[in-house]
N, C-alpha and C positions, 0 to 999 in steps of 0.2 A: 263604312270606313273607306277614305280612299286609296288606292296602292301607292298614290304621294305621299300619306302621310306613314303610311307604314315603312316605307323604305328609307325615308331621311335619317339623314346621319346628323342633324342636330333637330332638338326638341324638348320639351320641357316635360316633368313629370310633376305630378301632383299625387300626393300620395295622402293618405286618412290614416287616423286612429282605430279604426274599426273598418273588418271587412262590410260588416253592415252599414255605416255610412259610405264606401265605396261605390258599393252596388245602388243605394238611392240615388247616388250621385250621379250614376249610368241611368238610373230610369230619369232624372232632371233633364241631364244633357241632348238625352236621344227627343227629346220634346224644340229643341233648336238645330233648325235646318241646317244652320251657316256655322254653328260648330261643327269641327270634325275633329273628333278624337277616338281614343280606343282604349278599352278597358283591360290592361296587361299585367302580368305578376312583377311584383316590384323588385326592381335589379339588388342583388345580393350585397351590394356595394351602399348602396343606400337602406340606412335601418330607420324602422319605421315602424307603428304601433300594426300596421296590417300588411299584409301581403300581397295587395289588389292596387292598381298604381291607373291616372287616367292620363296616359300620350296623350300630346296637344303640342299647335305649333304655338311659340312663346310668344307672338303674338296675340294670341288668343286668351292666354294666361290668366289675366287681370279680369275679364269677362265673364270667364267662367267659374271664377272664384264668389266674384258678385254674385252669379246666379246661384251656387252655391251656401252662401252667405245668407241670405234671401230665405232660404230652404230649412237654414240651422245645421246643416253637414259641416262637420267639425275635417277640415283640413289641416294636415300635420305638418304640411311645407311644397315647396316649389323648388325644385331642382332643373337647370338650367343642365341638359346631356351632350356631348357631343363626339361624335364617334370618329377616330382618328384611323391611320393602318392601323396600328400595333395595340391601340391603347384606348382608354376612356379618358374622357373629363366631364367630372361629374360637379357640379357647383350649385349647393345652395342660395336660393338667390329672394326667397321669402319662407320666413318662419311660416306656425302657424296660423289662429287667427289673428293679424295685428289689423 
């Protein structure tokens, strides 16, 4: 994980159905060098069938859903974060699998 990605204040979250497809989803990713992401508990604000969330920069998004897809990990959505002073904003921005 790089300390870039962990300190940004906007990012995407990808969140699962199942803590078990989460964690597959972690052993997928860590196999792609030039993804970086991080495997985090899923912010309280966003609900979700699991409680295990993969940080990524939105960029990456689409990529990683592919490899995801690929695999049969059942993703629940893509949430677009971005951390302001005072507040969040938290925006769905892809269902599950469409």
């Amino acid at each position: 994980m790089s300390k870039r990605l962990y300190l940004t204040k906007e990012f995407c979250l990808i969140t699962f159905v199942s803590t078990q497809h989460a964690l597959r989803a972690e052993k997928i990713l860590d196999q792609h060098q030039k993804i970086e992401f991080v495997l985090m508990p899923t912010p309280r604000e966003i609900s979700g069938g699991c409680g295990l969330s993969i940080k990524c920069y939105c960029f990456q998004s689409d990529i990683i859903r592919e490899f995801l897809q690929r695999d049969e990990i059942n993703v629940n959505g893509v949430y677009e974060y971005k951390k302001c002073k005072d507040n969040k904003v938290i925006k769905k921005i892809k269902a599950g699998q469409e």
